[in-house]
N, C-alpha and C positions, 0 to 999 in steps of 0.2 A: 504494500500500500504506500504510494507516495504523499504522506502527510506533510513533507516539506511545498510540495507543488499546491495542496490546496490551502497550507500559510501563508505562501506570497498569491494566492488568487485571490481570496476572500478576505485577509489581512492587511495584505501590505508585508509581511516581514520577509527578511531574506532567509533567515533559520530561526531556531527555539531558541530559548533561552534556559540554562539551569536543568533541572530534572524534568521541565516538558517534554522532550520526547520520550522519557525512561517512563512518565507516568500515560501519555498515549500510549504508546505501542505496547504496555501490560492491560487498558481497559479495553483497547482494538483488540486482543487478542484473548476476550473473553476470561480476564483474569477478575477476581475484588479486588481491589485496590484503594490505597488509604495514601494522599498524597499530603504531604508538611508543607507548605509554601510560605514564605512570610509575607505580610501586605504588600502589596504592589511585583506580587511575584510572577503575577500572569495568570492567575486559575482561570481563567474562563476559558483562556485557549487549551487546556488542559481538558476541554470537555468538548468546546465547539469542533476543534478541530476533528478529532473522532468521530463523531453525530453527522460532519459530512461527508465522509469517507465511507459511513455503513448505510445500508437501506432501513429504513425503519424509523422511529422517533424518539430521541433522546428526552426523558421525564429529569426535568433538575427543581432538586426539592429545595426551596432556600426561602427562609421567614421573611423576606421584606417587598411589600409590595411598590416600592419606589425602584426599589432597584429592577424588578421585575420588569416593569414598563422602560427602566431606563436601557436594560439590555436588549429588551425584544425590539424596542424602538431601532437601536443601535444595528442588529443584526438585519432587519425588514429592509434598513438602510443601504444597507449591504448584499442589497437583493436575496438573504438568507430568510427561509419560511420557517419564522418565530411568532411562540400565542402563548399568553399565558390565562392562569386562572385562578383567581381568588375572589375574596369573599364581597367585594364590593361589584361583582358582574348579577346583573340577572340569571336566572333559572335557566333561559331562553339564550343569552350568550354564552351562559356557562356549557349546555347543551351544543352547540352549533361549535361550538372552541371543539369540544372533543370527538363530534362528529369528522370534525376536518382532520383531525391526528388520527383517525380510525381508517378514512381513508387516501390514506396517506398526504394528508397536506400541509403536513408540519414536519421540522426535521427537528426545533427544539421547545417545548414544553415547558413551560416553566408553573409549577405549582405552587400553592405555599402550603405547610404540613398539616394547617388546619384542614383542606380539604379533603386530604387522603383515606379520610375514615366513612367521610357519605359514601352513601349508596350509588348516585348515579355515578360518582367517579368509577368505584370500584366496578357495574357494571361496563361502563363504558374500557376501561383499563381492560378486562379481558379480550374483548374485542382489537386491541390495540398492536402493532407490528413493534413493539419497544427493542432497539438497540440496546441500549444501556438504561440504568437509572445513576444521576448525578444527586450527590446529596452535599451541596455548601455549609458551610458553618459546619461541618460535620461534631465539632466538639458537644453542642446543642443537644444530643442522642444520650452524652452520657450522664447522669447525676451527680457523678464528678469532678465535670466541667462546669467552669465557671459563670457559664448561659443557657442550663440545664430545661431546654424545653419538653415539656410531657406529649404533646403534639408530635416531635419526630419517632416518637417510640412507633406508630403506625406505617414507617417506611419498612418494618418487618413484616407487617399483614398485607402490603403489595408485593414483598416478597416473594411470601408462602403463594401467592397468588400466581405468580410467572418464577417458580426455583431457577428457571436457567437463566435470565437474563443478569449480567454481573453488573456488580454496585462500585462508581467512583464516589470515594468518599473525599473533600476535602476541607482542610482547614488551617489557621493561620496562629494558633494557641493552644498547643496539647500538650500536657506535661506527661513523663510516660506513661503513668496511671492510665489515664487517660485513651493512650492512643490504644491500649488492650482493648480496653472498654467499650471503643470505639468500634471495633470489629466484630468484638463480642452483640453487641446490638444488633448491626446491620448484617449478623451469621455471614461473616465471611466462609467462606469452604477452605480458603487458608491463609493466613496471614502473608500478606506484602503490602509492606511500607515503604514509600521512598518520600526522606528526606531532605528536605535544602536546608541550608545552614540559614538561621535565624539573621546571622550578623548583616550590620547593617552599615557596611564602609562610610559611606557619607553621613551619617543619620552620630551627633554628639547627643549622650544621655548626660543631664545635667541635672544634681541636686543644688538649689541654695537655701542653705539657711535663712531666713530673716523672721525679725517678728512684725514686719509692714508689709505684709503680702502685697498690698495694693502698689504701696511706693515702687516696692523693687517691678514687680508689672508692668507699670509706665517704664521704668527704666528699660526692661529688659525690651521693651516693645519700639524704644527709642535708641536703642544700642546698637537695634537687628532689624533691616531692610526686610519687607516683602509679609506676603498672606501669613495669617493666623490663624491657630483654633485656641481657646482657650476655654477648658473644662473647670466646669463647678458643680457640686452636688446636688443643688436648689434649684426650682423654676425661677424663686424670686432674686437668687444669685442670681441669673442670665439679665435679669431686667435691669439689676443693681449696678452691675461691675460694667456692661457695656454702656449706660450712664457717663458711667465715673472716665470712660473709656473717651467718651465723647467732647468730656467737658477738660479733660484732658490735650486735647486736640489730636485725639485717636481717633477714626472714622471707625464704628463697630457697631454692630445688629445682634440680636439673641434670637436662639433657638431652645424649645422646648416642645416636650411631647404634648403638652396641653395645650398649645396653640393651634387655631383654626390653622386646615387644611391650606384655604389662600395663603395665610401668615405666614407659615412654616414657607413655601416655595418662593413666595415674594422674597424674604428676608437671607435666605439658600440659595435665591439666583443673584440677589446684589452682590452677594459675597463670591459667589463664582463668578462673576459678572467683572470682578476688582473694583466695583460702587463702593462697598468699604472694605479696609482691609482685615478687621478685625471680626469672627462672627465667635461670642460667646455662649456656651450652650453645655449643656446636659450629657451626657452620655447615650442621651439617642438619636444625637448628629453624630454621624459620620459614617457608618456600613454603609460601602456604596457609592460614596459620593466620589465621583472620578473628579480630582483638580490635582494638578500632581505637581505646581508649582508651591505648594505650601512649605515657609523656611522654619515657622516655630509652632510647634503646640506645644502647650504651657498646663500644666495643671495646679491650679490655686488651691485645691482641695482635692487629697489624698487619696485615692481610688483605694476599695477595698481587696483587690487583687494584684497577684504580678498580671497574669494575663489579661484584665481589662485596662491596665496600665500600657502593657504592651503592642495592645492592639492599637490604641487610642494616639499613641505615641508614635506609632508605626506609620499615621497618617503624615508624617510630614517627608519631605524630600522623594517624593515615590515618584520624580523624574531624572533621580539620580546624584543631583546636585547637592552643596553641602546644607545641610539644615538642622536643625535643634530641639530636641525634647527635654522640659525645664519642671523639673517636680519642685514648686516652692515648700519649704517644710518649715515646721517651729516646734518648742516645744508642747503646744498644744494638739498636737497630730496627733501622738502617740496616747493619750488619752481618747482623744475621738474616736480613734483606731478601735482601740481594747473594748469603748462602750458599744460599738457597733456589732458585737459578741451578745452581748447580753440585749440588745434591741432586737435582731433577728432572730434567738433564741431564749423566750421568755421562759418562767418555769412553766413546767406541766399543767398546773391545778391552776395556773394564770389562763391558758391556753384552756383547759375545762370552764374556765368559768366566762370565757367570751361566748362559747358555743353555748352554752346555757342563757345565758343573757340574749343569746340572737334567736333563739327559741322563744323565747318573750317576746322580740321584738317582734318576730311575724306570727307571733299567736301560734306555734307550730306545738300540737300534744305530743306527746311520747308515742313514739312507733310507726307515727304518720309524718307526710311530707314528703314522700320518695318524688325525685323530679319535677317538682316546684321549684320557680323560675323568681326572684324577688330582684327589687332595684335595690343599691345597698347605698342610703346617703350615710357616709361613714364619721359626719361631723354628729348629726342627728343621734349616732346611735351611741357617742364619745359621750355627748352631752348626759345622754338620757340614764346610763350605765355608770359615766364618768371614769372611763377610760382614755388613756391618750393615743391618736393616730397611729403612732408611728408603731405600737405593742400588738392594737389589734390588725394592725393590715398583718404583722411577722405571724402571730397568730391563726389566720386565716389561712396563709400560705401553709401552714405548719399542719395545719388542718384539711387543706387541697391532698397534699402529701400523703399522708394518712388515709384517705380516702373518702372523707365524708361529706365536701360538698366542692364542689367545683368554683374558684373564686377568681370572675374575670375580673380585671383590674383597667384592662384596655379595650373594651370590645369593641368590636367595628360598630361603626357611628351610624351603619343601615339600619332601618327598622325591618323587623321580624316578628309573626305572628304562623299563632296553631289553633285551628279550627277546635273547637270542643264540642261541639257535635258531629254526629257521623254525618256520611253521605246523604243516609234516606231521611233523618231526623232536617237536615237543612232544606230539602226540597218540599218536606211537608209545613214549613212555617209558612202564614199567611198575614202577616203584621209587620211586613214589614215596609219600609220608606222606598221611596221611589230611589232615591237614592244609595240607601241601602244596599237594595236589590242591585244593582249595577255595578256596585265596588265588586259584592259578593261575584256575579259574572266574571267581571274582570281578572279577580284572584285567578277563580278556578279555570281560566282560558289561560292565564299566561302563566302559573304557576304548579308546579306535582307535590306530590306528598305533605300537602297542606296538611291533611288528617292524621298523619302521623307522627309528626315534628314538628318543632318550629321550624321555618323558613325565613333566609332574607329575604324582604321585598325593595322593589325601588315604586316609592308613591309616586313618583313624579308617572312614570309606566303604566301604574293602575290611573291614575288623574285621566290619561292620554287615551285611556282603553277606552271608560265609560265614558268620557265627553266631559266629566267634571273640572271645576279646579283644584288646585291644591289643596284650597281650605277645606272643601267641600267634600274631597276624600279623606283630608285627615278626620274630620267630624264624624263621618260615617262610620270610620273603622274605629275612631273611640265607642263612638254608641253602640257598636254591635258587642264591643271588647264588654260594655257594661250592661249588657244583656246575656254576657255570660256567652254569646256564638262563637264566640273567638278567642284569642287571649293576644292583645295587640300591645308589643313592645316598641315607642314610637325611637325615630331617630333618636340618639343619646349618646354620651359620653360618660352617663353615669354607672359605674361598678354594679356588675351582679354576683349574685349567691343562687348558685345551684342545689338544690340538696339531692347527693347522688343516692342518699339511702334512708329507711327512715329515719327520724331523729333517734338517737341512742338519747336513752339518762343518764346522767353525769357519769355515776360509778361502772359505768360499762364502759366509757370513751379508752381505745388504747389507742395510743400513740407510737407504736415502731419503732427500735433503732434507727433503720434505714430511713424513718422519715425526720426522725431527729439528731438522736447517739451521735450517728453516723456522721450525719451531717453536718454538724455541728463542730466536730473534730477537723472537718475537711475546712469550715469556714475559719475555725481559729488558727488551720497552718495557714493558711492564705493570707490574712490579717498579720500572722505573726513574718511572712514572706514581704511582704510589701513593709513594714517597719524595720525587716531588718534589712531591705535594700534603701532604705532613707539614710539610714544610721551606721551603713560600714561601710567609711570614708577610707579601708586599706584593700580593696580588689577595685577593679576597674568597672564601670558600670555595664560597660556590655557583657565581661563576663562573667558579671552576677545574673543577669537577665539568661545568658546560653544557659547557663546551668540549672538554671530551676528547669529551662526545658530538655535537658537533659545532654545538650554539649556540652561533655566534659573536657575536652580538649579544645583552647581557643587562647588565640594571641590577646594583648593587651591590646586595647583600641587605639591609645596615644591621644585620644582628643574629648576624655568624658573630663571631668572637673578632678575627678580622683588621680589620674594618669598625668593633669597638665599640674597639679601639685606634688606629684611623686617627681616630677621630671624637673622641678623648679627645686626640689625641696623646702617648701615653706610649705605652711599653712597658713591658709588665708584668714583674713579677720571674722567675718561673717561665720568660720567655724571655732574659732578661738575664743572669741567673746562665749559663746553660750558654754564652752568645756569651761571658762576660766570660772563664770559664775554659779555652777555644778558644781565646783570643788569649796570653793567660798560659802555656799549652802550647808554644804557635806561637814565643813570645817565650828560653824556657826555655835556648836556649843561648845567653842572656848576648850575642848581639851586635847590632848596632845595623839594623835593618830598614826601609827603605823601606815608606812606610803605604800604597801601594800594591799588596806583597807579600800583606797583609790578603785580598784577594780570592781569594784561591785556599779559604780558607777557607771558600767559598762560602755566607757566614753573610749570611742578607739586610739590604738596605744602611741601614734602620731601625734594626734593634739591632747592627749593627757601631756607625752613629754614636753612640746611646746607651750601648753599652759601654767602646767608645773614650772620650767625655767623662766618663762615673765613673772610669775608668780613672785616667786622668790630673788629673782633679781631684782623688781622694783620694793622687794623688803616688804609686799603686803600678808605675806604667810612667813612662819620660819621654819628651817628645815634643821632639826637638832638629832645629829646621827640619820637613822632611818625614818625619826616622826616628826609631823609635822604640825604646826595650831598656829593659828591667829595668834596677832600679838598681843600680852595682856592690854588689859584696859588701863 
């Protein structure tokens, strides 16, 4: 197969780059395959190119619907026959998408994992000529990855569905845990991995100290020419800091998940646009987003992993060029760190007694409830209980896990509704509105399995069917919802609560290792991963980062902050000041300590000796033999 000939046809390139061809010619040749790429490594040729080298339709499973449309746009462009499907198409597109890949009118597929479990897919999917199946994010599958989606778990029941077709898996963050686990999911038949080296030649990892986040920000942003990302924990951080950005005479815009649909692309295309250079946001900017001129992302606030640190960070220089990833840090981090342990993992009997308390709230008795649908306004229910947000959302999640109610937190913003009467029960009503009558038409022409499930709808589609307006169909399908015909969940962005079984009483609730013990352990190495790549100023920052993912063997980078102080020998002020005033703490009740003591302070062994010797050369500690104290009063 010459997959170099269809690179430079459909591409543009002259050859592969790295392990794409090692990871083509093992999925062309009907192997599993589990490919490591680092961001901006190429994966999509890793899959594209294959898909048009074989007959049939390549299915690539990947959770984001922006990037979705941004590839298939990209590839249609390229005169390549790409469709995707998710949750925001009608019944009627969604239908017609998989008709065309059935007979043969598509060569790439792009899903997202929520859909893999309905029915019309899975009917339609046997029908289907599938090449391969592609699975992105591939870490997502595992529980032990750091973006542990329940939704890819059902790329094993299309599996079992077609055994022979083989699985590319890829992903850009697997520690080796991980990458077993990863196989193990997607039932490899045998393990192969390949590979690329994380390291990232051009790409400086930078920790600074400071306790003025903000100051050193502007500086750093006035130091260093060219595009930005700059990560913060908070919605209300994005709105805060690129403010401060502005009045600064920074140009910068914010991004957050809660922002209208417009908002988000308006404010994502200035910033790709170079309108401003700085876009501040969340951690749900950036999967996807192709601009590969970016020289700095900055993180103002601590990520709670190596690997969402690394992915995030990974977004800068991915056109090759030199660029910078700047983790500001303080003493305050490492507190936040440690509490963010105990906020995703409440106690047990905390976690029993929300689910009790949510039993009140929707009036739900013991042993009933199975598959009731509720809105969850989560301030309402804080108030009413007096719980604070941040305990019961970890709670809930802890409780998804576990298995007893299903807790969307982001649902798609479509309306969806379930008939509650059957077939013949709806055609023998005789009360009802002219208008009514018409929605109810409407549904049942453009929409299947109303009577069985809930279904997305698009109102604007019912409006267009019966002749109504918008108001006029929203009104309708409330009043039928309050008549009990239907159960109509209107557009929203407001969190639901599933109950996948009946309500359990208190003293029956079990809670799981796997859904806590476990997990729990796995969240506090993580936690304790990311503080202690803050805080050990003696290996080089890139090959702290190779090694958690598991290159052990790797040069010193020569250009992170650790490497340009080893090579100066000094230690800079900004890490000096905070060890000098660590030991002045340490020292503070006045008596006489053993310099040995110093280690507990676990300040690394660099700037303990350079704070130690300004210490005592300006005479503000004394060192008598081996101990040392403050001078009397």
């Amino acid at each position: 197969m010459d997959y170099k000939a269809i690179l430079h046809k459909h591409f543009g390139y002259d050859d592969f780059r790295g392990i794409q061809r090692e990871i083509i010619e093992s999925i062309g040749s009907g192997h599993d395959t589990l490919g490591l790429m680092p961001t901006g490594g190429g994966k999509s040729i890793t899959f594209q190119v294959p898909a048009l080298a074989q007959k049939g339709t390549c299915i690539v499973v990947t959770p984001l619907i922006a990037l979705m449309k941004d590839q298939v746009a990209h590839l249609r462009r390229r005169g390549i026959k790409a469709a995707a499907i998710h949750s925001g198409m009608t019944r009627n597109e969604i239908v017609t998408t998989l008709d065309n890949a059935i007979l043969g009118g598509t060569k790439l597929l792009y899903v997202a994992p929520e859909r893999l479990a309905s029915e019309i897919f899975q009917i339609k999917f046997r029908r289907m000529d599938v090449s391969f199946i592609t699975v992105d994010e591939a870490h997502c599958i595992s529980q032990w990855g750091y973006d542990f989606r329940p939704a890819y778990l059902h790329i094993a029941d299309i599996r079992r569905i077609k055994p022979d077709v083989p699985v590319l898996a890829l992903t850009a963050t697997a520690t080796p845990e991980v990458i077993v686990d990863i196989q193990q999911k997607l039932q490899f038949q045998q393990q192969c991995v390949f590979r690329m080296s994380f390291k990232r030649d051009n790409l400086a990892y930078v920790v600074r100290r400071t306790q003025d986040k903000e100051a050193e920000l502007v500086h750093i942003l006035n130091s260093v020419p060219g595009t930005a990302v700059v990560y913060v924990r908070s919605r209300r951080r994005t709105v805060d800091i690129s403010r401060m950005l502005n009045q600064a005479g920074i140009s910068a815009t914010h991004y957050h998940a809660g922002l209208e649909h417009a908002t988000k692309d308006k404010h994502q295309q200035q910033w790709q646009n170079d309108d401003v250079r700085v876009i501040v946001a969340t951690n749900a900017f950036g999967m996807g987003i192709d601009k590969p001129d970016v020289r700095l992302v900055i993180h103002i606030d601590c990520p709670d992993s190596i690997e969402a640190y690394f992915q995030e960070a990974g977004r800068a220089g991915r056109d090759g060029k030199k660029a910078y990833a700047v983790l500001l840090y303080n003493s305050s981090d490492r507190r936040k760190l440690t509490k963010r342990i105990a906020d995703t993992f409440p106690e047990k009997d905390y976690i029993k007694k929300v689910y009790e308390d949510l039993a009140f709230f929707y009036q739900i008795g013991a042993e009933s409830g199975a598959g009731s649908i509720h809105a969850f306004d989560i301030d309402k229910f804080c108030r009413t209980f007096r719980h604070f947000p941040i305990h019961v959302d970890a709670a809930l999640h802890i409780l998804q896990r576990a298995g007893y109610i299903e807790y969307e937190t982001e649902p798609d913003a479509a309306a969806r509704l379930h008939f509650l009467l059957n077939r013949n029960e709806l055609y023998q009503l005789n009360d009802l509105s002219s208008n009514e009558d018409r929605v109810i038409t409407a549904l049942l022409r453009n929409y299947g399995g109303l009577f069985a499930d809930y279904v997305y709808i698009d109102e604007s589609l019912i409006a267009n069917s019966s002749g109504l307006t918008h108001e006029q169909t929203y009104l309708s399908l409330k009043s039928l919802s309050n008549k009990h015909i239907l159960h109509f969940i209107p557009q929203t962005k407001t969190p639901y609560i599933t109950y996948l079984r009946p309500r359990a009483i208190t003293e029956n609730i079990v809670i799981p290792p796997e859904a806590y013990e476990q997990r729990k352990e796995q969240f506090e190495r993580r936690i304790n991963a990311i503080i202690n790549y803050a805080e050990n100023d003696d290996m080089c920052r890139s090959r702290q980062l190779l090694r958690y993912f598991g290159e052990e063997r790797s040069d010193e980078c020569n250009q992170c902050d650790v490497c340009l102080e080893h090579s100066t020998d000094q230690v800079s002020e900004d890490r000096l000041a905070p060890a000098r005033q660590r030991i002045l703490d340490f020292l503070s009740d006045h008596k006489p300590h053993h310099v040995t003591e110093l280690r507990q302070l676990t300040i690394p062994t660099r700037q303990l000796d350079a704070a130690l010797e300004y210490l005592i050369h300006e005479e503000i500690i004394i060192l008598d033999e081996s101990h040392i104290c403050l001078p009397a009063k």
